[in-house]
C-alpha beads as a LAMMPS data file, in Angstrom:
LAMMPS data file: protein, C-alpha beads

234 atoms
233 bonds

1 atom types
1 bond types

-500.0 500.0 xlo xhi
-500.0 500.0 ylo yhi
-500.0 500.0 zlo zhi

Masses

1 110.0

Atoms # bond

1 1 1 11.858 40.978 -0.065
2 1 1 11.035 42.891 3.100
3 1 1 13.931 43.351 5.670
4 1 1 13.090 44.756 9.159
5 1 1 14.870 47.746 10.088
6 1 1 16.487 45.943 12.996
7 1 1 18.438 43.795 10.613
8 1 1 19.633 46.532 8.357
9 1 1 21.304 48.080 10.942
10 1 1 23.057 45.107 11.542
11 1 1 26.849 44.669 10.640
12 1 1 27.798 41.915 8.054
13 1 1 28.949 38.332 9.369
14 1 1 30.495 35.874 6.939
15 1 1 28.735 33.072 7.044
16 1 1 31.443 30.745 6.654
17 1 1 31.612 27.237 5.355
18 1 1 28.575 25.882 4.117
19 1 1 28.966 22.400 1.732
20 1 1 25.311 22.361 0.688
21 1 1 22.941 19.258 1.260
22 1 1 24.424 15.934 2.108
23 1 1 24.460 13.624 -0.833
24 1 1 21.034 10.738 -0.321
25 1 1 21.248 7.328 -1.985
26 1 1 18.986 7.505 -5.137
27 1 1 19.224 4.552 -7.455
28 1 1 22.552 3.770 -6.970
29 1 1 24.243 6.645 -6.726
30 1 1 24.862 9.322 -4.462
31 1 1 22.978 12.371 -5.086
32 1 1 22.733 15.944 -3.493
33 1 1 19.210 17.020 -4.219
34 1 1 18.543 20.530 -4.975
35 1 1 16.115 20.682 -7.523
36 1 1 13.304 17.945 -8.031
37 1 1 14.549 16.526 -11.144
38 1 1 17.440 15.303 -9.145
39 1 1 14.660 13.105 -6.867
40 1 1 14.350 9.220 -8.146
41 1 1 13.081 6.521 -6.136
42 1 1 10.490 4.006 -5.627
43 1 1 8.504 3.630 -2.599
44 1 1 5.314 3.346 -0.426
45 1 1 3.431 5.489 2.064
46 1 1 0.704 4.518 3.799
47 1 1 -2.169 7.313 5.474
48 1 1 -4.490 7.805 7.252
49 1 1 -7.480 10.074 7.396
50 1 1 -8.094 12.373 10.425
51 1 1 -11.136 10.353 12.240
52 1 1 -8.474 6.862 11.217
53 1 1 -11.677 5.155 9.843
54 1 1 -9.546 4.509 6.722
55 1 1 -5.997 3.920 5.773
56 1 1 -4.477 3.806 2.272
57 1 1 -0.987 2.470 0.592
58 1 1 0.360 4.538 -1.840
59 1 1 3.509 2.854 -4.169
60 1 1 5.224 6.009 -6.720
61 1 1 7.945 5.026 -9.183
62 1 1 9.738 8.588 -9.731
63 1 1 12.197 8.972 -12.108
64 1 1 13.675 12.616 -12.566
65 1 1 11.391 13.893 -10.469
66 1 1 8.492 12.707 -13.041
67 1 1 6.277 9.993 -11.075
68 1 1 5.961 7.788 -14.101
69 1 1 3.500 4.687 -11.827
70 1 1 1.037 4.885 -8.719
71 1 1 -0.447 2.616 -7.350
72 1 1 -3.202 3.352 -4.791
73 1 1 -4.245 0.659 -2.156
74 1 1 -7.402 1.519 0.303
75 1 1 -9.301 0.066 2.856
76 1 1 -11.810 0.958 5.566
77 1 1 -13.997 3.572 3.705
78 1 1 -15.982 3.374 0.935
79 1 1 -15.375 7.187 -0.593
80 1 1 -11.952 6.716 -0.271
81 1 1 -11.944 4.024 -3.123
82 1 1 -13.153 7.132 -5.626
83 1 1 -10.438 9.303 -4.515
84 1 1 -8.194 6.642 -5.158
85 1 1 -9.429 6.398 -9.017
86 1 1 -9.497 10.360 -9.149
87 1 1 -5.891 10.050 -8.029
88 1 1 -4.550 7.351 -9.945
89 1 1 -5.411 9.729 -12.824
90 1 1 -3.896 12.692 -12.052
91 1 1 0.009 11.454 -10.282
92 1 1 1.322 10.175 -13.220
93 1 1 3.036 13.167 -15.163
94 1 1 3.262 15.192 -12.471
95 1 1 6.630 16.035 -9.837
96 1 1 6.843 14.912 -6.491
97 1 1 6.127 18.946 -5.608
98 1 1 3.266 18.772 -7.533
99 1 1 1.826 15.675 -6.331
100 1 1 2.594 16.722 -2.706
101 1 1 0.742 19.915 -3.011
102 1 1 -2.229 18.406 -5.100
103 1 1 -5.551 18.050 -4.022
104 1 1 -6.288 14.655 -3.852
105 1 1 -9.846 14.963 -2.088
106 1 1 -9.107 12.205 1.103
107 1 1 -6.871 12.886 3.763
108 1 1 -5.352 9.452 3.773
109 1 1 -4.142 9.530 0.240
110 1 1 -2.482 12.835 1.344
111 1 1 -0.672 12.173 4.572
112 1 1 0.601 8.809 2.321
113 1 1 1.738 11.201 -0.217
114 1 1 3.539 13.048 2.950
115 1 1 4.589 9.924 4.087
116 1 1 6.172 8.707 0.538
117 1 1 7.609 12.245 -0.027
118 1 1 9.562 12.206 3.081
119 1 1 11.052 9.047 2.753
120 1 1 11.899 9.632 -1.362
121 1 1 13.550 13.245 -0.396
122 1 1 15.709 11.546 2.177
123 1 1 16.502 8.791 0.402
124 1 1 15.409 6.311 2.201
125 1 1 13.183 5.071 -0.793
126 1 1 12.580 0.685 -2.027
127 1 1 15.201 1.402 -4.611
128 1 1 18.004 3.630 -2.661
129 1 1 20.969 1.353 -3.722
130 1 1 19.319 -0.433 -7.368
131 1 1 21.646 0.841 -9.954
132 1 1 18.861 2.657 -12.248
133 1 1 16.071 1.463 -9.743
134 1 1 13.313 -0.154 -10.252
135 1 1 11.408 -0.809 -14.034
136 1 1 7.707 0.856 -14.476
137 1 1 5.739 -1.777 -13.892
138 1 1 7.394 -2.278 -10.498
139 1 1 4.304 -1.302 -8.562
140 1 1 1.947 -3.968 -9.867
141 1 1 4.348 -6.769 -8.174
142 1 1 3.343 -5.947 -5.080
143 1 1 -0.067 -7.412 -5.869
144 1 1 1.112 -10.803 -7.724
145 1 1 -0.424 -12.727 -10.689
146 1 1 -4.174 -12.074 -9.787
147 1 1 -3.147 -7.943 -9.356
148 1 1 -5.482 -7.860 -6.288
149 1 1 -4.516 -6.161 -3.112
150 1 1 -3.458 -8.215 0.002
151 1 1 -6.046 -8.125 2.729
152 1 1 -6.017 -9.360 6.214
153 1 1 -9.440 -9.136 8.103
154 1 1 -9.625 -10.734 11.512
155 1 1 -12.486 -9.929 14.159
156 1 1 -12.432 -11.470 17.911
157 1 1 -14.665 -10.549 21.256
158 1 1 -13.202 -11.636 24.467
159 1 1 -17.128 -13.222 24.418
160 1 1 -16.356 -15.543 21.171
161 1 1 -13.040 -15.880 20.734
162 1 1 -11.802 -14.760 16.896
163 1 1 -12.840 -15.120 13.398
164 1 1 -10.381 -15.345 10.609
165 1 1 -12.635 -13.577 7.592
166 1 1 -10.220 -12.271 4.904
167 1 1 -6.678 -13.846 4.604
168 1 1 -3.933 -13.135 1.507
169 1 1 -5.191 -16.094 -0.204
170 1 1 -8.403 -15.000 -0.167
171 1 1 -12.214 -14.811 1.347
172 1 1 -11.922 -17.556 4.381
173 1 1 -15.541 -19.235 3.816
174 1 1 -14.208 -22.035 6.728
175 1 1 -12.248 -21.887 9.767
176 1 1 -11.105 -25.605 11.244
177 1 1 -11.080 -26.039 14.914
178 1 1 -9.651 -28.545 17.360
179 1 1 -11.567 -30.806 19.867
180 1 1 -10.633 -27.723 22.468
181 1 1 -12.261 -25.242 20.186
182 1 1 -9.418 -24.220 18.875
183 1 1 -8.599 -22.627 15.136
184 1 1 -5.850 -25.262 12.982
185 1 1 -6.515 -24.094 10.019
186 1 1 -9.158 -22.647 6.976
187 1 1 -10.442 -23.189 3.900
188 1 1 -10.582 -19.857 1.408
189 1 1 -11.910 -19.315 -1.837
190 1 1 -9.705 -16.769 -4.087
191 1 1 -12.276 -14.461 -6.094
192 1 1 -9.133 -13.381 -8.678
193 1 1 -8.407 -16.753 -9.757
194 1 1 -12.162 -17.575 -9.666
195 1 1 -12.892 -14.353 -11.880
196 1 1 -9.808 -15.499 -14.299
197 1 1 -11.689 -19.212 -14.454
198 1 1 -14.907 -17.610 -15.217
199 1 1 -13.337 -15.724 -17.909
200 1 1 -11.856 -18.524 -19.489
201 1 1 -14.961 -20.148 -19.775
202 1 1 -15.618 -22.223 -16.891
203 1 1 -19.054 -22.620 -15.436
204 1 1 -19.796 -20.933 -11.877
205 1 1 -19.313 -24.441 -9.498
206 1 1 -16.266 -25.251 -11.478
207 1 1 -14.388 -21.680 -11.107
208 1 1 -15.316 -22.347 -7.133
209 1 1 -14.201 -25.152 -6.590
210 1 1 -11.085 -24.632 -8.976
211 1 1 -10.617 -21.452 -6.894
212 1 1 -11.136 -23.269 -3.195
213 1 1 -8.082 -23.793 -1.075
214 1 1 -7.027 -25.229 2.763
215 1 1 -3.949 -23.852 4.945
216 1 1 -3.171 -25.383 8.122
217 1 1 -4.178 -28.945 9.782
218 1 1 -7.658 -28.759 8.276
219 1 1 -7.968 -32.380 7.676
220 1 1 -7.400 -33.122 11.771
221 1 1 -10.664 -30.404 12.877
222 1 1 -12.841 -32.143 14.967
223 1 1 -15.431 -29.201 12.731
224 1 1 -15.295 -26.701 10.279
225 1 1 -17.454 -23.439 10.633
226 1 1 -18.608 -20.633 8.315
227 1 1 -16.740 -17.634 10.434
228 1 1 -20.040 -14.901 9.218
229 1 1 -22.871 -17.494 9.990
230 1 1 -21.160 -20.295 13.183
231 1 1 -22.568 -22.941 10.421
232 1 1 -21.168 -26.462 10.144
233 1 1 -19.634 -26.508 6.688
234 1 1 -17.454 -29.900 4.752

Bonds

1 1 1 2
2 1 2 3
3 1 3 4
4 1 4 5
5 1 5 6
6 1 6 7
7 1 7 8
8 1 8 9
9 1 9 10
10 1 10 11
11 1 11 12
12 1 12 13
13 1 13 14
14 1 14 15
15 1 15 16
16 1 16 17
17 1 17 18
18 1 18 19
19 1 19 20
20 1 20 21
21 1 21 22
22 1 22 23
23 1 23 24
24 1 24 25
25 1 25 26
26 1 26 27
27 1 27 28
28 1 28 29
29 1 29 30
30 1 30 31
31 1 31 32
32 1 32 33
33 1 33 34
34 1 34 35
35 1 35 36
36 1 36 37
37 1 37 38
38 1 38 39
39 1 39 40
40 1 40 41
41 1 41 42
42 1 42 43
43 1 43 44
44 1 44 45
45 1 45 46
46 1 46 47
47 1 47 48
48 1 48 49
49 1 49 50
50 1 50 51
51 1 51 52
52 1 52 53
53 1 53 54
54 1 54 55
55 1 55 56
56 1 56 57
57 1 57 58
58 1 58 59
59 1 59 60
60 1 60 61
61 1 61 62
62 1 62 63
63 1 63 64
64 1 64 65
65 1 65 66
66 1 66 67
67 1 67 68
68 1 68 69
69 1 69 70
70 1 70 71
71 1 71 72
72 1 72 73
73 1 73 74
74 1 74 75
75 1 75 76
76 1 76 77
77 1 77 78
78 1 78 79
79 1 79 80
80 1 80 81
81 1 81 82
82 1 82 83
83 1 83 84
84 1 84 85
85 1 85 86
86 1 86 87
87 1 87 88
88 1 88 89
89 1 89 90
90 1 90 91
91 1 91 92
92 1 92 93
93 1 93 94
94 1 94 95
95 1 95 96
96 1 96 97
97 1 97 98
98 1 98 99
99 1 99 100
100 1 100 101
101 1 101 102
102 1 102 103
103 1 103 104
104 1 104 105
105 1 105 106
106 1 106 107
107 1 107 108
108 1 108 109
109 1 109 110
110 1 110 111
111 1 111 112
112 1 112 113
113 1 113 114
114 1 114 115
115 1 115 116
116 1 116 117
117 1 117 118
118 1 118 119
119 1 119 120
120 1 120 121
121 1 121 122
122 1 122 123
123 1 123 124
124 1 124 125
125 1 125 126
126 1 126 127
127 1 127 128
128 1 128 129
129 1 129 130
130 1 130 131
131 1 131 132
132 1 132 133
133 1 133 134
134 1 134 135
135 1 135 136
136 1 136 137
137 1 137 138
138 1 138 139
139 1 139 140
140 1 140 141
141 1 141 142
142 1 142 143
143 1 143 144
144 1 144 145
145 1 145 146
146 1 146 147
147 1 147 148
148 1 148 149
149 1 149 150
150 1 150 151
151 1 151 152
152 1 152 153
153 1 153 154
154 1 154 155
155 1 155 156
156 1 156 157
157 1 157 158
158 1 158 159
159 1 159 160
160 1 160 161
161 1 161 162
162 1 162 163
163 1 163 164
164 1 164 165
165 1 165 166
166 1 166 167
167 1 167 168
168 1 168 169
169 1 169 170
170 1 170 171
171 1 171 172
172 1 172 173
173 1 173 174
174 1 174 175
175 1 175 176
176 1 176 177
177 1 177 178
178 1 178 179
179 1 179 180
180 1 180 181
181 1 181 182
182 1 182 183
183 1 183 184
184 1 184 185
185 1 185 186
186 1 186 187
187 1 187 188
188 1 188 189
189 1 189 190
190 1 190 191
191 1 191 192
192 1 192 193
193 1 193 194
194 1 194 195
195 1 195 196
196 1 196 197
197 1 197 198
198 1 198 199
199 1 199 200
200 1 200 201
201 1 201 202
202 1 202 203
203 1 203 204
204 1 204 205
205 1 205 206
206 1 206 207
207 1 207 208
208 1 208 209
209 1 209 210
210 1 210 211
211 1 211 212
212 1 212 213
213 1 213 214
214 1 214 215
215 1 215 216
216 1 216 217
217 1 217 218
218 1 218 219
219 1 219 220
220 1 220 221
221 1 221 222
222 1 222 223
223 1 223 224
224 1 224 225
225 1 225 226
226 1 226 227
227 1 227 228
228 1 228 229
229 1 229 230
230 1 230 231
231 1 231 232
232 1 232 233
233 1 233 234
């Protein structure tokens, strides 16, 4: 270590007290972190790359330091979805330091590793007061039976009006509207369960219409419309 002159010549201070760093809420129990294995949490952060075309959710379970499950949510960019495989294979075995200063090849899957980091060093993780946190396996709850991610995709010109396209349920193939034009409802078609009929052995029009779902007052719409094409539809 290099000290300046200026600070040799100096004469000695005590320091005084100094009680280290605050104890954080970490599964359950009070901890004062000072080396990573004493980091346990899990949590999300969600990025964003630098021109904000695309945005990712990133979910780490971390137990003694160790992220033991990722899960990596993107949307909004098509080369982000292949840094999201490259790093769903390389967090797992590695430390929150590790992970933090590892390249992960899009910005947005870094600044949500920031983003989670922060919030897991602080203790402000998902699991802060579960005795013993949350199981491995954790993660995939956040994306329910048919483990696909929750998307919302709306578009709307002050010329048109909206268009409901992507909903949690599913693809919206049908948006209901009232006698004043107005949307009541839709009708959506869930690709997971349709992919899980298919599997199972069901023909194509079956796993659709197995698959096909309403929300809303769809049965009052003076019409129905295909939101991508202004079509009529049933």
């Amino acid at each position: 270590m290099v000290i300046s002159q200026r600070v040799k010549d100096m004469c000695p201070v005590a320091q005084g007290v100094h009680h280290g760093a605050a104890p954080v809420p970490t599964e359950g129990k009070w901890v004062s972190n000072k080396e990573v294995k004493d980091i346990s949490g899990f949590t999300h952060g969600i990025g964003w790359c630098a021109p904000q075309q695309g945005a990712c959710k990133l979910s780490l379970n971390v137990k003694e330091g160790i992220i033991q499950e990722a899960l990596v949510e993107t949307i909004g960019c098509s080369g982000m979805t292949h840094s999201a495989a490259m790093a769903a294979e390389i967090l797992p075995g590695l430390t929150v330091m590790e992970a933090l200063n590892t390249d992960l090849v899009c910005d947005a899957i870094n600044t949500a590793m920031r983003e989670l980091f922060l919030q897991i060093v602080y203790g402000r993780t998902q699991s802060a007061f579960s005795e013993e946190g949350l199981p491995v396996g954790a993660g995939l709850d956040d994306l329910g039976k048919g483990l696909r991610s929750q998307v919302g995709t709306m578009y709307s010109t002050l010329e048109k009006g909206p268009r409901y396209l992507e909903m949690a349920e599913g693809y919206v193939n049908g948006i209901a509207l009232d006698e004043d034009g107005e949307i009541i409802g839709y009708k959506f078609v869930n690709f997971g369960k349709m992919t899980d009929f298919l599997k199972q052995g069901d023909d194509a029009a079956t796993a659709y219409e197995k698959a096909c779902g309403q929300y809303g007052r769809v049965a009052d719409a003076a019409k129905i419309i295909d939101p991508r094409t202004d079509k009529e539809v049933q």
